[in-house]
C-alpha positions in Angstrom: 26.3 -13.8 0.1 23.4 -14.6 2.1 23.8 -11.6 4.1 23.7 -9.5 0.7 20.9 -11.2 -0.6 18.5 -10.4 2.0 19.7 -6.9 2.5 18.5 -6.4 -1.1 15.2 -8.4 -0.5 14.5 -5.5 2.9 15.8 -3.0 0.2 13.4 -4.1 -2.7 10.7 -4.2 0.1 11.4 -0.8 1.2 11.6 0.4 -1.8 8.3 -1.0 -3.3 6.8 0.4 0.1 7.6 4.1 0.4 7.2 4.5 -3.4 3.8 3.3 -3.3 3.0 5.6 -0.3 4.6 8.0 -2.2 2.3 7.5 -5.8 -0.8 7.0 -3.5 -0.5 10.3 -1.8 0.0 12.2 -5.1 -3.2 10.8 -6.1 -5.0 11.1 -2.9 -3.9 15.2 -2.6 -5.2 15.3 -6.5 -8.1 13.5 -5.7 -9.4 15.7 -2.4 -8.9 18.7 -4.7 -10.8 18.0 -7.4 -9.6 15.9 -10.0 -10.4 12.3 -10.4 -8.0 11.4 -13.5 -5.8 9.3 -11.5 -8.4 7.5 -9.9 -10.2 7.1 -13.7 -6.3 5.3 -13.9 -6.3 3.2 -11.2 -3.9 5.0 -9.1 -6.1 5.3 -5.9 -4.5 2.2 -4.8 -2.1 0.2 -2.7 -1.3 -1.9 -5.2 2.7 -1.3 -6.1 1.9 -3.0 -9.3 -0.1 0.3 -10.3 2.7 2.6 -9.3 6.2 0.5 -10.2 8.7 1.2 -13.0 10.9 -1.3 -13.4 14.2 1.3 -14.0 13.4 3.9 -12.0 11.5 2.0 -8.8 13.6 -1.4 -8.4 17.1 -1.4 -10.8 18.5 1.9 -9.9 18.1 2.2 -6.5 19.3 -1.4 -6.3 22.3 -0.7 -8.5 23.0 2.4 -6.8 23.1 1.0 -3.2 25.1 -2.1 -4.5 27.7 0.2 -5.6 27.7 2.3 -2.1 26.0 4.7 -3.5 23.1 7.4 -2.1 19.6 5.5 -3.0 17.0 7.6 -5.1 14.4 6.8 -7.4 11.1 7.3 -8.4 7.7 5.5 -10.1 5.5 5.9 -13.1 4.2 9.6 -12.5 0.5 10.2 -11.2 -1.2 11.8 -13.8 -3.8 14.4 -12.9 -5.3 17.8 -15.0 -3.8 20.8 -13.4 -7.2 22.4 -15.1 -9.5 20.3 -12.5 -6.9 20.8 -9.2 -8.3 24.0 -6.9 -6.8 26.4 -6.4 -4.9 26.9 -9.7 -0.8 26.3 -9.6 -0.9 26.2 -5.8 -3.4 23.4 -5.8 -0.6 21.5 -8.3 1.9 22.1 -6.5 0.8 20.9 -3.1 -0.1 17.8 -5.6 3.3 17.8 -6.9 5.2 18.0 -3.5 2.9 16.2 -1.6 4.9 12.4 -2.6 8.4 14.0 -1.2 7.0 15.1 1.8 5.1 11.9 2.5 8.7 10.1 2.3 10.3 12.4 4.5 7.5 12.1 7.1 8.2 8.4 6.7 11.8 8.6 7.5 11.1 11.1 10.4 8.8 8.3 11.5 11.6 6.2 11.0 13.9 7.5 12.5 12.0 8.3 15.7 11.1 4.2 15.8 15.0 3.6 15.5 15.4 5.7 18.8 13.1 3.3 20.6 14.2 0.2 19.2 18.4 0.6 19.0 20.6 0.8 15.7 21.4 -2.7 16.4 19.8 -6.2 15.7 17.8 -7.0 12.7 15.4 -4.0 13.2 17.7 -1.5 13.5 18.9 -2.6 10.5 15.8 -2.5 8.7 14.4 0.9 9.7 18.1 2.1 8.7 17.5 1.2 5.0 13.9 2.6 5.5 15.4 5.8 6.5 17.9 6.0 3.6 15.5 5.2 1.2 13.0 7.3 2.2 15.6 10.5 2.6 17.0 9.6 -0.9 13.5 9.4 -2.6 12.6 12.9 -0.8 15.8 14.5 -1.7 16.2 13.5 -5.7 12.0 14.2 -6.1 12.1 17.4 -5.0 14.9 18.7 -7.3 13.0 21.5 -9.7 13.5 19.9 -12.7 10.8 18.6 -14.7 9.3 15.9 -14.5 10.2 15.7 -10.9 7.8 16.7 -8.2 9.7 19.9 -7.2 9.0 21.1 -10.5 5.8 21.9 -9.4 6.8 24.3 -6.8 9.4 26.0 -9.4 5.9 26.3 -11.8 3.5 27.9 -9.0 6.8 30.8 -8.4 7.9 31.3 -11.9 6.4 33.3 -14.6 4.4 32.4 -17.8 7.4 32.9 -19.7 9.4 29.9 -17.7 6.5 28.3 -17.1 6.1 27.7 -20.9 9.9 26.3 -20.9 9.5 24.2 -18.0 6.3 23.0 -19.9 8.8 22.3 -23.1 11.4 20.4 -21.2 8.7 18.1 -19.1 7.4 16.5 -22.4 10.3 14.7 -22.3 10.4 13.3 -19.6 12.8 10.3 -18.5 14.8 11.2 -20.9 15.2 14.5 -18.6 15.6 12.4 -15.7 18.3 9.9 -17.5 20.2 12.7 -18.5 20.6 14.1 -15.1 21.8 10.8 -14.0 24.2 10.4 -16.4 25.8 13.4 -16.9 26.0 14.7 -13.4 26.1 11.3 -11.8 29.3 12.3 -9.5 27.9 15.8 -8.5 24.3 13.9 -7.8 25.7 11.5 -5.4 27.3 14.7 -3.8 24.5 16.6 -3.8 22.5 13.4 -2.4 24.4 12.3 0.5 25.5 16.3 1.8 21.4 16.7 1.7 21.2 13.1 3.7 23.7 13.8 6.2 22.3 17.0 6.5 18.7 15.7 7.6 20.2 12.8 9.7 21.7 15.3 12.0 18.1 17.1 12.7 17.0 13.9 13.4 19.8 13.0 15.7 19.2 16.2 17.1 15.7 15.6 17.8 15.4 12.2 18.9 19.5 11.9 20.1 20.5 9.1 18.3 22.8 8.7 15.3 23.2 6.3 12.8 
């Protein structure tokens, strides 16, 4: 029990961490090219209170790694104008993408750390989670489907014509995102961990260390 209980305290750390990273960098990539909404909002911060929802940021990935499953999540979107970003679509896409790539940076960091320090002991075991998480929020973010962040890359490529659907489907938002989760819960997890496994082994490649 005690074990458990502070394996989700590291988690809910790790969690609260990378996804604040993860909001920050949004804003800070919206904020060098031009638009200052989210810091009007207070997102130009590393306060996790500014970034945290309470579903998406702490229950469901501590549900889903309670039940063995592949962590993902997300946080209360950055907002920014796509009319004020440089650089049109490209300029809102590199905002869009630019949270999943700072969590795969992080477990690449990671990962390189756990090569120095050993998968065993207590900080093995902490920069494990850390890499999980980090691969999980990377992985489900990137998906092109609005409202998530690889969305933005599937607007800058498509036409107006799908860019006005994509447009029609992103209004609703989590309910999108619930949906997903729901209704193609078995297939996510697959999807989830054959994309995990799949960057663990160019990280074991690189460094030459598995986990």
């Amino acid at each position: 029990m005690d074990i458990n209980l502070i394996q989700i305290f590291i988690l809910l750390v790790v969690i609260l961490v990378s996804m604040t990273l993860h909001e920050m960098v949004h804003a800070y990539v919206g904020y060098w090219l031009g638009d200052d909404t989210a810091k009007h909002e207070g997102r130009l911060t590393l306060n996790p209170l500014a970034h945290i929802d309470p579903f998406l940021t702490i229950l469901l990935p501590i549900l889903l790694a309670v039940t063995g499953a592949p962590i993902f999540g997300g946080a209360k979107p950055v907002p920014f104008n796509p009319h004020n970003i440089r650089w049109g679509e490209f300029g809102a896409m590199l905002v869009g993408i630019a949270g999943p790539i700072s969590n795969l940076l992080l477990a690449f960091l990671g990962f390189g750390l756990l090569a120095i320090v050993g998968v065993n002991g207590a900080a093995g075991s902490v920069l494990s989670i850390w890499i999980y998480v980090n691969l999980g929020f990377f992985i489900f973010n990137i998906l092109p489907i609005p409202p998530l962040d690889g969305s933005r890359l599937l607007y800058y490529l498509a036409p107006d014509s799908i860019r006005t659907l994509l447009a029609s489907v992103e209004q609703y938002g989590l309910i999108v995102v619930f949906a997903i989760i729901l209704l193609f819960s078995q297939y996510l997890a697959m999807y989830m961990q054959a994309a995990i496994n799949f960057f663990l082994s160019i990280f074991a490649a690189i460094f030459g260390v598995v986990i």
